[in-house]
Structures are given as C-alpha cells and as structure tokens.
C-alpha atoms as one frame of an Amber mdcrd trajectory, in Angstrom:
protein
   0.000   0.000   0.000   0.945   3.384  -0.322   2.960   5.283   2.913   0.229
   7.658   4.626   0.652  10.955   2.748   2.169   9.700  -0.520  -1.219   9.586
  -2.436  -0.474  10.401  -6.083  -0.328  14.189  -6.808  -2.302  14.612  -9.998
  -0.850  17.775 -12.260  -2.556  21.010 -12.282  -3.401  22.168 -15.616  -0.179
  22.763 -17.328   1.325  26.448 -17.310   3.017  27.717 -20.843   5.445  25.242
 -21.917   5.326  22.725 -19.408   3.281  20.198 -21.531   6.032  20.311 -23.830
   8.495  19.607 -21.167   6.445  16.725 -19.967   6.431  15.468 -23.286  10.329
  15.786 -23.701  10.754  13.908 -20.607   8.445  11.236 -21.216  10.369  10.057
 -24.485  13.458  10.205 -22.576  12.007   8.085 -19.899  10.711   5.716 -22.873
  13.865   5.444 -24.327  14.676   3.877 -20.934  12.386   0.998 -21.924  14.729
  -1.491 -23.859  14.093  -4.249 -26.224  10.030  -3.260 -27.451   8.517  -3.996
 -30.786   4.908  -3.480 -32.169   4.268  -7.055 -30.980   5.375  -6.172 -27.380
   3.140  -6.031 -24.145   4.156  -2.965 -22.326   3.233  -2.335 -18.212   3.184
   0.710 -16.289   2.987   0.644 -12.769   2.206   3.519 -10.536   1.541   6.151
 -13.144  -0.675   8.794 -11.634  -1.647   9.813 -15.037  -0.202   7.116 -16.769
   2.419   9.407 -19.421   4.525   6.332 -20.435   2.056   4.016 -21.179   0.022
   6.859 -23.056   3.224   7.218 -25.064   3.852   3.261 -25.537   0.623   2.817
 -27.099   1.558   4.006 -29.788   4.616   1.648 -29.808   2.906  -1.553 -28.929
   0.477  -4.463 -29.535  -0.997  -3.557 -26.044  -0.272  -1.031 -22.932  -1.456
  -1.567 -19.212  -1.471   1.366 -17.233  -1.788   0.048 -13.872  -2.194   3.126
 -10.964  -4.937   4.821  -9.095  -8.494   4.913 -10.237  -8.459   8.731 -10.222
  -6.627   8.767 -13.297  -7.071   4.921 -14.851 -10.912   5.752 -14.646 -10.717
   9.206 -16.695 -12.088   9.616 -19.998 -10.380  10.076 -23.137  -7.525   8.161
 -23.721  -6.347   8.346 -26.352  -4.945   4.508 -28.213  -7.741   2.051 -27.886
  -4.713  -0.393 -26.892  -4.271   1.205 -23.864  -5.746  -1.047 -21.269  -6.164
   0.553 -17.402  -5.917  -1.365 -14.482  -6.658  -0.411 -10.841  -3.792  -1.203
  -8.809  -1.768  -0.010  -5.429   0.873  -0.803  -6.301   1.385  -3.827  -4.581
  -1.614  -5.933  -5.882  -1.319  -5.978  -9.999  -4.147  -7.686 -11.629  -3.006
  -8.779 -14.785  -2.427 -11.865 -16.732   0.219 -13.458 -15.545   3.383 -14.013
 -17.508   1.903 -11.603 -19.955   4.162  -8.204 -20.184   7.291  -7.529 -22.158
   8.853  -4.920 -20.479   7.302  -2.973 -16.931   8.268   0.431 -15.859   7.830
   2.649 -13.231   9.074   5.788 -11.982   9.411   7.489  -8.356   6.946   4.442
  -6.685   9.025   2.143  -4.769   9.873   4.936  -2.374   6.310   5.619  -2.444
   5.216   2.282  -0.884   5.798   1.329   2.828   9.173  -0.581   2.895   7.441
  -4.521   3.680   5.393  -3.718   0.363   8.237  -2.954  -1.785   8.972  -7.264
  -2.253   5.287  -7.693  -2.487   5.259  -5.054  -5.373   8.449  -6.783  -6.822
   6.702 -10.094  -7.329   4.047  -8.751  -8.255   5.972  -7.189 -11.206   7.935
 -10.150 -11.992   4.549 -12.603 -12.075   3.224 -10.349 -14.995   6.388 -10.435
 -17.133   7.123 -13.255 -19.583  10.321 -15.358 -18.933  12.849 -13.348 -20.254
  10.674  -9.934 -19.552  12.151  -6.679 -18.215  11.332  -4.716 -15.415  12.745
  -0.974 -16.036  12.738   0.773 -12.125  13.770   4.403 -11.634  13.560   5.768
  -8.454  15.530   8.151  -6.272  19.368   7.257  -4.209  18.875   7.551  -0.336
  21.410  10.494  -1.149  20.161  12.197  -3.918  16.576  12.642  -2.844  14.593
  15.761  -4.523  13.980  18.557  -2.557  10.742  18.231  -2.136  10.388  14.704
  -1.363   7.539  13.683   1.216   8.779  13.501   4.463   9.032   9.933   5.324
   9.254   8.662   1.967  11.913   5.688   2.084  15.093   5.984  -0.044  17.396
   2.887  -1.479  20.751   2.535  -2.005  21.562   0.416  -5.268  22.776  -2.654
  -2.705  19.438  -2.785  -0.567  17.436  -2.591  -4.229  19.391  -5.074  -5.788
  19.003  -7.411  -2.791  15.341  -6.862  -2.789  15.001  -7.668  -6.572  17.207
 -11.033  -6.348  14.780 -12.359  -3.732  11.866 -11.077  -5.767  13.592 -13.844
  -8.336  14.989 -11.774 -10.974  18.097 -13.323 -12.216  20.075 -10.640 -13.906
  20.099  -6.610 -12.408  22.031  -3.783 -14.264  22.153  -0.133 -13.255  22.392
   2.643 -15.991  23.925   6.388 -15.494  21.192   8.888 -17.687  22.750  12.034
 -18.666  19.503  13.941 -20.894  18.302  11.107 -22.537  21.219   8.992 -23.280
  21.540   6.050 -20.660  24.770   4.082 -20.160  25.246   1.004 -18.129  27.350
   1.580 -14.914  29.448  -1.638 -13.340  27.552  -2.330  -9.832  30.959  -1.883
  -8.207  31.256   1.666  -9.495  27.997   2.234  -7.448  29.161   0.555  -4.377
  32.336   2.947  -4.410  30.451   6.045  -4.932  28.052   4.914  -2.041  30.559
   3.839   0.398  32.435   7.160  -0.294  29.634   9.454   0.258  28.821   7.488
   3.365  31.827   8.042   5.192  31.145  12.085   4.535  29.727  14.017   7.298
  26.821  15.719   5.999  28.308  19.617   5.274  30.471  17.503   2.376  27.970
  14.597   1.280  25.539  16.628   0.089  27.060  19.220  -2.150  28.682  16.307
  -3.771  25.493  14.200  -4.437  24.095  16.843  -5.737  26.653  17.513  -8.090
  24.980  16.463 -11.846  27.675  13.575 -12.070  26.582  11.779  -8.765  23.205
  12.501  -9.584  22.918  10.503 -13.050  24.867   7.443 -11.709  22.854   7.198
  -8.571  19.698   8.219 -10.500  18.625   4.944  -9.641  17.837   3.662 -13.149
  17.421  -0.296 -12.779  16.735  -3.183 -15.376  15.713  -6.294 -13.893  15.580
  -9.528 -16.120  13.301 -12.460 -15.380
C-alpha cells in the first residue's frame, strides 16, 4: 500500500510550456524501456496519469497502465490499446506471464518498505520469462527537494538485494545524462556509495548533488526475469 501521505499528486493544468516539457521527458524516460517492438506487451505501474504508457501505445500491440483509479478511470484516452488497471501498487491484476517490459518511476519509495517485495513479485509474475522490469527511483542520497517527508530511499545494494529475492536473475544499473543512458558496473555504485557514506553531511551533500553523482545514482534499474 501506499505510505500515509504519498497519495499520487495529480498535475494542475499545465502552465506555458510545461506540456512540452512533460512530453520531452516522457520520451526520454521511454527510451529507458529497452528491447520493445509493435508485438510487445508494455506495463506501467504507478503512473498517476499514466504518461509512459500513453506514449507506448503508440509503440505496442498492447499497454497496461496500472495506478490509481483517479486517473485509470478518466475519460479520453487516447490509443484504444491502452488497457487501465486499478492497482496499489502492490496488488497488480493482470495476466500473468503476460508483459514484455514494466516500468515505473518514483513508486518504490512511495510504498511502505514490507510492500516494496510484495510489489516486486508482483511485477515479476506479470512479465514473460525473459521480460524486463525498467525501475527508476531516487538514491537515499540524492533525494529531490521536495520529497515527502518519510518517503523511504534505497541505495543500489538494498534494491538489488530486494530484486534477487523477488527472483529476478540478472540486475544492471544505468547512469542517464539527458536522454542517453549508459550502463554503470555495480561496483562503481558501491564505491560512490561507500564514499559518500563516510562524509559528514556539510560535504555529502554538495557532492550528491553535483549532476555527475546525480545521473549514476539516479537509480535507473533493469531487472531480467
């Protein structure tokens, strides 16, 4: 379930030139998404107003945008494809071993820490053998600004632990710098995180917020079934 607090914050309408920003960073977050063809089965999970799998439909044989009725329940989407689901986050009722390739963005922090394995299974029942599950969500030490207070933060050993027990079988972590993202060695990670920890506060957190530290420890995560 969602932490008390953390209910999706639906946008307000969009002031001049923010739709278009949206729209730039919803491709980049798409290009993310690895491996898709117009035969594909695409998942979002989480998505308040589901951009990504709006986007996908377009890509696809079939988009589920799995998130809060608010927004799965609203009128006028657009691809006929584009199949909503009412989900927490935790509980995802679709087919099972049916998705290509699930995404989500800023949840996992968003979900009270014993969900987080439930919503990892969950994830990995819907995707075929061999099906990817693309995670971004924020480093315990690059956490935006305005972040809800409470909301719990991973570092990429605690998330890669969780998603081995979850069963996935292979986990990579990618560096994005605009919309170009590059695999980063898990070790590189480790170092930057066990350097940072060792910081006292005053020091750590100029330097994770530099815009280096910030797109390796974005987190950007591909999990493999």
């Amino acid at each position: 379930m969602l932490v008390e607090g953390f209910a999706p914050r639906f946008p307000a309408p969009p002031r001049p030139g923010a739709r278009d920003r949206q729209s730039t960073e919803v491709h980049r977050q798409f290009r993310f998404v690895r491996g898709l063809s117009l035969r594909s089965v695409f998942m979002e999970v989480g998505a308040s107003d589901c951009p990504v799998a709006r986007h996908a439909a377009g890509h696809v044989e079939r988009a589920y945008a799995a998130g809060s009725p608010e927004r799965v329940l609203e009128p006028g989407h657009p691809a006929p494809n584009l199949v909503p689901v009412l989900s927490d986050g935790v509980d995802i009722p679709v087919p099972e071993a049916a998705v290509d390739a699930a995404f989500s963005s800023q949840l996992i922090e968003r979900l009270h820490p014993r969900d987080v394995l439930g919503h990892l299974q969950s994830v990995r029942r819907a995707l075929r053998r061999g099906g990817r599950y693309f995670c971004v969500t924020s480093h315990r030490y690059c956490a935006p600004l305005q972040a809800p207070a409470g909301a719990y933060r991973f570092a990429a050993e605690a998330l890669r632990e969780l998603l081995a027990e979850a069963g996935f079988r292979r986990i990579r972590f990618y560096a994005r710098i605009g919309g170009i993202y590059a695999e980063v060695p898990y070790w590189t990670l480790r170092a930057l995180e066990a350097l940072l920890g060792v910081l006292p506060s005053r020091l750590r957190e100029p330097l994770a917020g530099s815009r280096l530290a910030r797109a390796v420890l974005g987190l950007y995560v591909e999990a493999i079934k």
